[in-house]
C-alpha positions in Angstrom: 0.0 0.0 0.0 1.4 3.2 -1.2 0.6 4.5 2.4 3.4 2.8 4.1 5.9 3.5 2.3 8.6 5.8 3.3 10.3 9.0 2.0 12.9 10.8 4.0 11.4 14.5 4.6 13.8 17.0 5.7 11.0 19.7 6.8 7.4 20.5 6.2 6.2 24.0 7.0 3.8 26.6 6.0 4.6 29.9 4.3 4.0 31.4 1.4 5.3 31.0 -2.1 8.8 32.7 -2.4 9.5 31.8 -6.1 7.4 32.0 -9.6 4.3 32.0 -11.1 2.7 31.6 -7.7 4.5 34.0 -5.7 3.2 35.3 -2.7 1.1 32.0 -2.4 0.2 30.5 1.0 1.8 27.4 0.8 2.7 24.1 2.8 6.3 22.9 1.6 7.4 19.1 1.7 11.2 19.3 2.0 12.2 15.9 0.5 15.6 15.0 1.7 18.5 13.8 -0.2 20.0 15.1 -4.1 21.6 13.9 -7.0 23.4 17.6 -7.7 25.6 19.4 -5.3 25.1 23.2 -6.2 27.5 25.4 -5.3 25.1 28.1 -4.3 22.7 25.6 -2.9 21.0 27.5 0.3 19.3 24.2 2.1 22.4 22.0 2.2 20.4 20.1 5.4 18.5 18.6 2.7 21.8 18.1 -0.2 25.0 18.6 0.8 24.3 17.3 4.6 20.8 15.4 4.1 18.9 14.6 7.3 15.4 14.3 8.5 13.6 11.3 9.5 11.7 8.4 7.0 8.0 9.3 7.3 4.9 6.8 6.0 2.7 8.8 3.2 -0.3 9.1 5.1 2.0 10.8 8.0 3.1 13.1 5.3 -0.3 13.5 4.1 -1.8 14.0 7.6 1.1 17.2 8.9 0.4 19.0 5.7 -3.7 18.9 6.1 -3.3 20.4 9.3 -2.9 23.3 7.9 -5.6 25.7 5.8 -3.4 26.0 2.6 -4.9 24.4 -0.5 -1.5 24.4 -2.1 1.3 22.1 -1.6 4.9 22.4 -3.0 7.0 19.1 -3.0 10.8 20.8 -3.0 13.8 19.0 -1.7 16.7 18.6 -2.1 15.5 16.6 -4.9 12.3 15.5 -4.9 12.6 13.1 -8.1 14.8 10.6 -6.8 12.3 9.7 -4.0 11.0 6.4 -5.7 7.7 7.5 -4.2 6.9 10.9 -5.1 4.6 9.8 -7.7 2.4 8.0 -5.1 2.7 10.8 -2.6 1.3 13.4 -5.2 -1.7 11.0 -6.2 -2.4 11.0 -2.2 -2.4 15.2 -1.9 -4.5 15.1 -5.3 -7.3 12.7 -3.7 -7.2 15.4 -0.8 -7.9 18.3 -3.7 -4.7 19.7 -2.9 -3.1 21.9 -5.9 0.5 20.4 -6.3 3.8 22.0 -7.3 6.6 20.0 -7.5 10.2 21.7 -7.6 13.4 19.9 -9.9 16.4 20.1 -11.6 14.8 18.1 -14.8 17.4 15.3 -14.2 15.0 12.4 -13.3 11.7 11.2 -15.0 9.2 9.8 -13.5 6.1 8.3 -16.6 3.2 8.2 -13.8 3.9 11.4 -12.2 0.6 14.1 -12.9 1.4 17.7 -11.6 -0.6 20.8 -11.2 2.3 23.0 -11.8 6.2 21.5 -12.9 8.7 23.8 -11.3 11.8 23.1 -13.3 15.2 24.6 -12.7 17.6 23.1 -14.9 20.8 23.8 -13.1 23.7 26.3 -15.3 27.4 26.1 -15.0 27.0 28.4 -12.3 26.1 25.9 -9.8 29.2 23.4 -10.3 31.3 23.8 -7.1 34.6 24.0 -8.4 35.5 25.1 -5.3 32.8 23.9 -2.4 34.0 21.1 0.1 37.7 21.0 -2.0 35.5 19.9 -5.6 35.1 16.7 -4.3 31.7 16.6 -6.0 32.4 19.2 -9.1 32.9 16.4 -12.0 29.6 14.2 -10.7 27.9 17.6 -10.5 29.0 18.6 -13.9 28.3 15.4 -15.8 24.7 15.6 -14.3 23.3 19.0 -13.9 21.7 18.5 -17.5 19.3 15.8 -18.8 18.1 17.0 -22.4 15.8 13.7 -22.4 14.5 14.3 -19.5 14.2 18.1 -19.5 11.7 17.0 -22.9 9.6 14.6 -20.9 9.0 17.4 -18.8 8.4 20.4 -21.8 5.9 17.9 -23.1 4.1 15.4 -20.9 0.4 15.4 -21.1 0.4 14.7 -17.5 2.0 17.7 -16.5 -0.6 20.6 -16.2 1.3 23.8 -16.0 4.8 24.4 -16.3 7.6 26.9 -15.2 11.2 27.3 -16.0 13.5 29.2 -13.7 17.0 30.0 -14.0 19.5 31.1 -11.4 21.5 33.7 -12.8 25.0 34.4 -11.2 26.3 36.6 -13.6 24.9 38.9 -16.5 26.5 36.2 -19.4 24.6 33.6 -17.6 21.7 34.5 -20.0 23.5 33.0 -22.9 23.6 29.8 -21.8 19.9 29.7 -21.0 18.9 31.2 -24.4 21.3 27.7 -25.6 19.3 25.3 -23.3 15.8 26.4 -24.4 17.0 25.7 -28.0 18.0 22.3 -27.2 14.5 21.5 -25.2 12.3 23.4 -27.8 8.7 24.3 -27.4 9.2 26.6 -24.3 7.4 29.9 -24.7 9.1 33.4 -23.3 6.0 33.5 -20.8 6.9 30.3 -19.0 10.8 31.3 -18.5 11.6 33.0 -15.2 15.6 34.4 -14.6 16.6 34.5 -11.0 19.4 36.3 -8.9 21.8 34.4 -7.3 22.0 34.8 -3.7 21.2 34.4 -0.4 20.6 37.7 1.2 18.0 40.4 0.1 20.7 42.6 -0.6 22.9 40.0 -2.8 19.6 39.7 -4.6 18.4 42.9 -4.9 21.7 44.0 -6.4 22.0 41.4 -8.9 17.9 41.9 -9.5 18.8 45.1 -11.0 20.7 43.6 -13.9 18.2 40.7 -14.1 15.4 42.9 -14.3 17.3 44.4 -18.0 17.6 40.9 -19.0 13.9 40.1 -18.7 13.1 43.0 -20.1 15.1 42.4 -23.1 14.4 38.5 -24.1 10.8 38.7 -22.8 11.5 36.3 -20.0 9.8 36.9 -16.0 11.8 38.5 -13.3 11.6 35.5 -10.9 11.5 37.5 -7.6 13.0 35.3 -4.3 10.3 36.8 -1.4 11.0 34.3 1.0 14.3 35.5 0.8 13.2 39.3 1.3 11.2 38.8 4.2 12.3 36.2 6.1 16.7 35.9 5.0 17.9 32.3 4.2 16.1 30.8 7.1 15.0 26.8 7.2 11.2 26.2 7.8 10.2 29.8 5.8 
C-alpha cells in the first residue's frame, strides 16, 4: 500500500510561495531530503549537501500538511525526483484536492507522475562547485546537472498541467547559456521562462535583481523575484 511506504522529509512547513508563477502563495512545503546535484550556491544544504530528517509513512506526510488551511502544496527538496515514491505521494495530496507543485532540476523522469504546476530549474554552470568542500563533488555535479531527455519529458508530458522554468542567474552572461538550453528543449514559450538572482541575502539579490530585471526586459522572460528571501533571510522552515 502506497501509504506505508517511506520518503525521507527534511521539513514540512507553511509559508507562502517565495519563487514563480505563484509568488506570494500561501503554501505548505514538503522538504524531500537527499540530491543527486551538489550546487555550489545551494542554500538548504540540510537537505543536499548534509541530508537529514527522518523516513515518514505517506499518510503521516499526508496528515502534517492537512493540518494546515493551505490548499496548495509544493514538494521541494533537495530533490524530490529521486524519491521512488513521489509519484504515489502526489496522487495521495490530489485525492485530498490539494493543488500540487513540484520543484526539480529536470534530471529524473518519473512516466506516472501528474502535476498541477512542474517547477523546473535546470541547473547552469553556475552551480558546479569547483571550489565547495575542495570539488570533491564538481565532476559528478558537472556530468549531471543536464538531462536534455528528460528536460523533454517534462516540456511535453500530457500529465503535467502547467509548467515553469526558472534560471539562477549568477552573472549577467549567464543568460547565454539559458537562451542555448531552451533551443536544445524546444517548445518553451518566453511567458513560462523565469531568470533569478543568485543569492542568499535580500541585498545580494536585490543588487544582482537590478541587472536581471534588464535581461527580462530584453528577451521577454519573467523577473523571478525570491520573497521568501526578502522577508524572512535564508532561514529553514520559511
Amino acid at each position: 500500500m502506497p501509504g506505508r511506504c517511506k520518503v525521507k522529509i527534511a521539513e514540512i512547513f507553511y509559508s507562502v510561495q517565495g519563487e514563480g508563477k505563484l509568488a506570494g502563495v500561501p503554501s505548505v512545503f514538503v522538504r524531500t531530503s537527499g540530491c543527486n546535484l551538489r550546487c555550489t550556491w545551494c542554500d538548504t544544504p540540510y537537505a543536499s549537501w548534509n541530508p537529514g530528517g527522518e523516513d515518514l509513512p505517506l499518510e503521516d506526510i499526508v496528515a502534517r500538511v492537512l493540518r494546515f488551511s493551505a490548499r496548495h502544496v509544493v514538494l521541494t527538496g533537495g530533490e524530490p525526483m529521486i524519491q521512488p515514491q513521489v509519484a504515489d505521494l502526489v496522487a495521495l495530496l490530489h485525492q485530498r484536492g490539494l493543488h500540487v507543485t513540484l520543484e526539480t532540476a529536470g534530471t529524473v523522469w518519473r512516466a506516472d507522475l501528474a502535476l498541477d504546476l512542474a517547477s523546473i530549474s535546470p541547473k547552469l554552470a553556475n552551480s558546479t562547485p569547483w571550489q565547495r568542500e575542495g570539488g570533491r563533488f564538481a565532476h559528478s555535479h558537472e556530468a549531471g546537472r543536464i538531462a536534455l531527455d528528460v528536460l523533454r519529458h517534462f516540456a511535453t508530458a500530457p500529465t503535467i498541467a502547467e509548467r515553469q522554468w526558472k534560471f539562477v542567474l549568477s552573472v549577467p552572461d549567464d543568460v547565454a547559456e539559458v537562451q542555448q538550453l531552451l533551443a536544445a528543449i524546444g517548445g518553451i514559450a518566453p511567458h513560462d521562462v523565469l531568470l533569478m538572482p543568485e543569492g542568499i541575502t535580500h541585498e545580494a539579490v536585490t543588487e544582482k535583481g537590478r541587472w536581471v530585471a534588464e535581461l527580462c526586459k530584453q528577451h521577454g522572460y519573467r523577473f523571478g523575484a525570491r520573497l521568501h528571501i526578502s522577508l524572512y533571510g535564508n532561514t529553514a522552515g520559511t
